[in-house]
C-alpha positions as CSV (number, residue, x, y, z in Angstrom):
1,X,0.0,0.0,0.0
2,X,2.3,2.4,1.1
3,X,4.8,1.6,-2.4
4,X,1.8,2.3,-4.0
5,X,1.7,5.6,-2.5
6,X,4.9,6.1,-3.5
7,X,4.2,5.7,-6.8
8,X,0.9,7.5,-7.1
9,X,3.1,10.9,-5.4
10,X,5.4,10.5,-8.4
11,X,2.5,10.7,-10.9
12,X,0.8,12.7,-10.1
13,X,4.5,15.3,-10.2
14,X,5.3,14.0,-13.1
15,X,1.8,15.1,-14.6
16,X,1.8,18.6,-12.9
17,X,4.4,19.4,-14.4
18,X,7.8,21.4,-12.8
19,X,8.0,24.3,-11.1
20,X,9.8,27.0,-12.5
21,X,11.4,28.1,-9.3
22,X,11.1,27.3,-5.3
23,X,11.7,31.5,-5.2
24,X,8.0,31.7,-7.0
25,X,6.5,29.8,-3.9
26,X,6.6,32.5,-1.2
27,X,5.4,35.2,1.3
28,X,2.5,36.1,3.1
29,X,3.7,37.6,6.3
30,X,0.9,38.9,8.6
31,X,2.9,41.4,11.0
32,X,1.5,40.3,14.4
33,X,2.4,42.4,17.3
34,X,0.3,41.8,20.6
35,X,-2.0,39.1,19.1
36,X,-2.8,41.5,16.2
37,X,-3.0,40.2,12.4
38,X,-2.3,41.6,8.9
39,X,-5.3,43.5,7.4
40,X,-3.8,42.0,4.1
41,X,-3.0,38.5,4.5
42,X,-4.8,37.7,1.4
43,X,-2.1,39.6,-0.2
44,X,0.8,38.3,2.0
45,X,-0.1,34.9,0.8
46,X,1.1,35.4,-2.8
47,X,4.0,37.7,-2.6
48,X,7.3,36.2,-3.2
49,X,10.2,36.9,-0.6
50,X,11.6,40.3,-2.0
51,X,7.6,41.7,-2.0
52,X,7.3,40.6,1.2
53,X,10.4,41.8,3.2
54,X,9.8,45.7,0.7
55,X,6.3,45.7,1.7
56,X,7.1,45.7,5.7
57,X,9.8,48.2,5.1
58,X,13.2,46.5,5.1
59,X,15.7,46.8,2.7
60,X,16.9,43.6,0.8
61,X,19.7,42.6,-1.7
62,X,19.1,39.8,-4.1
63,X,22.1,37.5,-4.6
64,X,22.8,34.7,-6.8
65,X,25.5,31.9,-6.3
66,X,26.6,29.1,-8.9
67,X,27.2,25.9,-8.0
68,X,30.0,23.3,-9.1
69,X,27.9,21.3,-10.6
70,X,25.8,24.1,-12.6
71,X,22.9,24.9,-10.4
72,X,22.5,28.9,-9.8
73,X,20.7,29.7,-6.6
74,X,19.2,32.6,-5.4
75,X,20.0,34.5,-1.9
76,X,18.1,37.4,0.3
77,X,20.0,40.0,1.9
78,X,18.1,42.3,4.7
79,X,21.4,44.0,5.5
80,X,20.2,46.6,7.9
81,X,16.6,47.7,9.5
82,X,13.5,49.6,8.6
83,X,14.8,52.9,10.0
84,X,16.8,54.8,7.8
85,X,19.1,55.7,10.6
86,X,20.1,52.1,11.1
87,X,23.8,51.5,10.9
88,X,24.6,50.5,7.1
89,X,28.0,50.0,7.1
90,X,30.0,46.7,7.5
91,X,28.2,44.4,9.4
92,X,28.9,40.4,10.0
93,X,26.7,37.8,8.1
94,X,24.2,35.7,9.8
95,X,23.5,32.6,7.9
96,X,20.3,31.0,7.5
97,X,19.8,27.7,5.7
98,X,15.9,26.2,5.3
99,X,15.6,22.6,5.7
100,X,13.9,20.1,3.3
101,X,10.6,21.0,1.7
102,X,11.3,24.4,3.2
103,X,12.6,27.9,1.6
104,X,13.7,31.2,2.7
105,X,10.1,32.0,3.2
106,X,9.7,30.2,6.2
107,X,12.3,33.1,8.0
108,X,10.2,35.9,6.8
109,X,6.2,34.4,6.6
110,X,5.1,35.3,10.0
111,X,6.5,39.1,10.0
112,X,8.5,41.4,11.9
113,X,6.9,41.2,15.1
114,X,7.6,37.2,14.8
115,X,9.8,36.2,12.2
116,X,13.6,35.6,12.7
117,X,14.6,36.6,9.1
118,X,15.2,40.8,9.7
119,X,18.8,39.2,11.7
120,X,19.4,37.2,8.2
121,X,21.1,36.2,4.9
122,X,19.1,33.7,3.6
123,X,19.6,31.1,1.2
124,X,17.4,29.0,-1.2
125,X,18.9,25.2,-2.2
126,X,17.9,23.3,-5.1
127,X,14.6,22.7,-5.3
128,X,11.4,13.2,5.0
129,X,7.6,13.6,4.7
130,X,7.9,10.3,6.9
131,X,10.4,8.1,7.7
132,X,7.9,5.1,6.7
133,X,8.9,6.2,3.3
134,X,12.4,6.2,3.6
135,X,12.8,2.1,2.7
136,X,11.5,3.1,-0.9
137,X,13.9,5.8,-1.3
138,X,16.3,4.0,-4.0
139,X,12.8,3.2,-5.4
140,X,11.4,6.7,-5.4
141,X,14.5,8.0,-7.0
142,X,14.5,5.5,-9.7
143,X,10.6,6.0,-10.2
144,X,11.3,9.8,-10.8
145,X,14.1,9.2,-13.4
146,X,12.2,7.3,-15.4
147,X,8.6,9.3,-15.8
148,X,11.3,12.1,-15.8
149,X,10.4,14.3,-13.0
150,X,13.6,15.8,-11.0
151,X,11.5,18.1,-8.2
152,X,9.2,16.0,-5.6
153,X,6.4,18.3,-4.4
154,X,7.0,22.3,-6.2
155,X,5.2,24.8,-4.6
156,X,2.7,25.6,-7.0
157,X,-0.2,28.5,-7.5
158,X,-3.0,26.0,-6.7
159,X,-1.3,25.4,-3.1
160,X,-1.5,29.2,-2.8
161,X,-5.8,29.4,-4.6
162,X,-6.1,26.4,-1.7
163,X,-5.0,28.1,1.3
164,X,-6.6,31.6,0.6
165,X,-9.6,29.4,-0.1
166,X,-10.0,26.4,2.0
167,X,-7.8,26.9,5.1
168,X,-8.7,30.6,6.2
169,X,-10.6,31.9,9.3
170,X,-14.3,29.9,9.3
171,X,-13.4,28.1,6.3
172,X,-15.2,24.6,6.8
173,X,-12.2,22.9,5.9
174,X,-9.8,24.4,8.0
175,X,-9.5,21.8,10.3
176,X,-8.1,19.8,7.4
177,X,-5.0,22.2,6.8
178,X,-4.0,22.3,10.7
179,X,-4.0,18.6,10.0
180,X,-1.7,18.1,7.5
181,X,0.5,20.5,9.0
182,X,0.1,18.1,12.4
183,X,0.3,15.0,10.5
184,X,3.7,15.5,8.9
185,X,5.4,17.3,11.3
186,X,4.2,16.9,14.8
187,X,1.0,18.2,16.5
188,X,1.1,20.9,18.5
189,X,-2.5,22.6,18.6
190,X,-0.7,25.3,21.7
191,X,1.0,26.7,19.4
192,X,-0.6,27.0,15.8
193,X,-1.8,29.9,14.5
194,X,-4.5,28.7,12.1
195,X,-5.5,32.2,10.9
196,X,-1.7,31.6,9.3
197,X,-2.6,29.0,7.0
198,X,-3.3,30.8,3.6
199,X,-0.1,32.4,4.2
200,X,2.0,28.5,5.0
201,X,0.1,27.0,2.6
202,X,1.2,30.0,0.0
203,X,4.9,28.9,0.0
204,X,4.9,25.4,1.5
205,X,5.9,22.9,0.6
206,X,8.6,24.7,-1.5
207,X,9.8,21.6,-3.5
208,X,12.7,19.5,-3.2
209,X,14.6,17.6,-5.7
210,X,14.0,13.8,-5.6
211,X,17.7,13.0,-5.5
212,X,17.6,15.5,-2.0
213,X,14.4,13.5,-0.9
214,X,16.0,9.8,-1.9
215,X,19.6,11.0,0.2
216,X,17.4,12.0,3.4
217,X,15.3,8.4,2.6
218,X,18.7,6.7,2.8
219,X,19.9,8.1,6.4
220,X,17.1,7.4,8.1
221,X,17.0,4.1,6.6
222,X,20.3,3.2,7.1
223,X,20.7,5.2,10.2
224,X,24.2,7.2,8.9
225,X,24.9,10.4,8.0
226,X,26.8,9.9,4.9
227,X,27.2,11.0,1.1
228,X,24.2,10.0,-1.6
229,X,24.6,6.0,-2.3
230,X,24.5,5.2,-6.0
231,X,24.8,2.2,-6.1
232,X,28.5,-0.2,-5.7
233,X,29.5,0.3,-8.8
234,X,28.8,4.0,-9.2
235,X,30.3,4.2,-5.7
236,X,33.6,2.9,-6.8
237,X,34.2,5.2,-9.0
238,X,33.2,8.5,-7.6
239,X,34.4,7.6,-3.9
240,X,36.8,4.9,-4.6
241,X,35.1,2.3,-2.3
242,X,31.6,0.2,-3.0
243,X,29.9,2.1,0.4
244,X,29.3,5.6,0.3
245,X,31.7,7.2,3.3
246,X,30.5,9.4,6.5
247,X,30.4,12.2,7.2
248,X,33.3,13.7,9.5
249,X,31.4,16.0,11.7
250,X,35.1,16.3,13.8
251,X,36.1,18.5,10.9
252,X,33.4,21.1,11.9
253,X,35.4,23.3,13.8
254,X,32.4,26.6,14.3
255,X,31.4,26.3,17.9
256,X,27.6,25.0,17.8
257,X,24.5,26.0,19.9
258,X,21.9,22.8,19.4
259,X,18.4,24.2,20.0
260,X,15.7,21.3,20.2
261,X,12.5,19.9,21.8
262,X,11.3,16.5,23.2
263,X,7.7,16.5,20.8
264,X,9.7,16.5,17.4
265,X,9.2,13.9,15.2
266,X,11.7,14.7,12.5
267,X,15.0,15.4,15.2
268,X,14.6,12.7,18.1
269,X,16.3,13.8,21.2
270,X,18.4,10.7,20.7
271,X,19.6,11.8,17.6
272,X,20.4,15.2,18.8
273,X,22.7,13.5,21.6
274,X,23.8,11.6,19.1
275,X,25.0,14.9,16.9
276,X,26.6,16.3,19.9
277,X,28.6,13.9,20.8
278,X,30.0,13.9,17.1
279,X,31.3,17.4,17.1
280,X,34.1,18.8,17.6
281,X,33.7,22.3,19.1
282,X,29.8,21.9,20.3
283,X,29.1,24.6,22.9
284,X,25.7,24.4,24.2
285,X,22.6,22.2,23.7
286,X,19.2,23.5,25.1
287,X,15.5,22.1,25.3
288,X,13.0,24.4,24.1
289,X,10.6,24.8,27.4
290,X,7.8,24.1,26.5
291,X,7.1,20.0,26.4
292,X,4.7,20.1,23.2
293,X,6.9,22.5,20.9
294,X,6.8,20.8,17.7
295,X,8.6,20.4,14.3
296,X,6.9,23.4,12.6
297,X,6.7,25.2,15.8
298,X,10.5,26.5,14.9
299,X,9.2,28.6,12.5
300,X,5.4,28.9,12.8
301,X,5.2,28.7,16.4
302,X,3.1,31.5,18.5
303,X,5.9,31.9,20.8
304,X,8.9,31.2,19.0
305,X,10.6,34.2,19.5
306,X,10.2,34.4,23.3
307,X,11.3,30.3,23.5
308,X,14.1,30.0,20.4
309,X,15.0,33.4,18.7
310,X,15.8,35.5,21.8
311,X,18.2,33.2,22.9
312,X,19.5,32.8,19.5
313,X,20.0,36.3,19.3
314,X,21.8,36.7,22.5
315,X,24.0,34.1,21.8
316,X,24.8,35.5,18.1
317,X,25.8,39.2,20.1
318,X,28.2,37.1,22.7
319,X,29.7,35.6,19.8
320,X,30.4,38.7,17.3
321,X,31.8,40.2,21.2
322,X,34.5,37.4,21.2
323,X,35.4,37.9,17.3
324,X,38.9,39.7,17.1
């Protein structure tokens, strides 16, 4: 049944069609200060990232970075605040890379009053639903070469007509959205903010290429963190040994903060001990305090900035303090 899934997922991709870009899925933002919601989040829902972060006042730089192998991707700059006295010189780069299914959206979706993005230099990649999927990874990737799709799950314009539609405020099926969300990455009903939906469901899921989907598969199933397996043979000859190798984390040498919570289904606390224990300069680790913070809740989360992003912050000052 669940190959069958599988296959019917790939289909139905393949028939869709590919998206021309994970930078066309994108931003609603609602700025919410004090419980209070965007008059426009209609709007929000189909802006794109730079529309967004302009709209709200901040400044933004579009960047774009070639890869090795060919693949150009696009990066947003907010290099200073809204006030046009903020300091615009030289200032050090905060990094922020999304995670599967995921884009730079996700920093900048829930607005200035919430969002972590206005801190940010944000990246896009190339465009682990559940690990019961991940034994039909090689399968999935091989499925997707030959009905010749390459992006599992673009975020598309009926994801955004379906959100605005179906999942806002005293829609019937709203219920439906928050469970979806729920089902795939933890439920957390504390802290979901339902009246966000149109604006989630505008730029999520983002896309992922099936290769990125079939390498995640392959970790969970094979419980390493190590380089895409293709196969002995290909193996050989691009590695120069039939397994694909590990991953050194000892050669991370940035001092890590770990920042997690005990109701995640996609980072179990063992794996985060795990992780820990295989770098080499890891500095902190700390529990989010709140025993039902969720997956999503990182990003979506009512109260993420009081339980994740101040400390962040703070920790990102104490750091740029010790730089000579």
């Amino acid at each position: 049944m669940l190959r069958s899934l599988v296959v019917l997922v790939c289909v139905v991709s393949a028939l869709a069609g590919q998206s021309p870009n994970a930078a066309f899925v994108e931003e609603l933002v609602e700025l919410y200060n004090d419980g209070r919601f965007s008059d426009n989040l209609q709007e929000d829902a189909s802006l794109d990232v730079p529309e967004l972060v302009r709209k709200y006042g901040y400044p933004l730089e579009e960047h774009t970075v070639e890869t090795s192998d060919g693949y150009i991707l696009t990066m947003h700059r907010i290099p200073h605040g809204r006030e046009a006295s903020n300091d615009t010189g030289q200032k050090p780069v905060v990094f922020m890379m999304h995670g599967l299914l995921s884009s730079s959206a996700d920093y900048v979706l829930m607005g200035p009053g919430s969002g972590l993005a206005p801190v940010a230099f944000m990246a896009n990649n190339r465009n682990l639903l559940l690990n019961a999927l991940a034994p039909f990874a090689r399968s999935l990737s091989r499925l997707a070469n030959l009905i010749g799709i390459g992006e599992f799950m673009p975020n598309r314009l009926i994801y955004t007509w379906a959100g605005q539609a179906l999942c806002k405020d005293e829609a019937l099926f709203q219920p439906i959205c928050s469970s979806i969300l729920f089902l795939i990455a933890g439920w957390n009903e504390k802290q979901h903010n339902a009246t966000m939906l149109p604006v989630i469901f505008g730029h999520t899921p983002a896309g992922a290429s099936v290769r990125q989907f079939a390498h995640y598969g392959q970790g969970i199933s094979g419980n390493k963190f190590r380089r895409f397996d293709h196969g002995m043979a290909k193996n050989l000859r691009m590695y120069g040994r039939i397994s694909a190798p590990d991953y050194d984390l000892r050669k991370i040498t940035t001092p890590v903060f770990l920042h997690y919570s005990t109701n995640d289904p996609l980072a179990h606390v063992n794996d985060v001990d795990k992780l820990w224990s295989e770098l080499k300069n890891p500095v902190g680790k700390f529990k989010v305090q709140e025993n039902t913070f969720s997956h999503l809740d990182f990003m979506y989360g009512i109260d993420a900035r009081a339980l994740v992003y101040n400390r962040v912050i703070s920790f990102l000052r104490v750091m740029d303090s010790l730089e000579v």
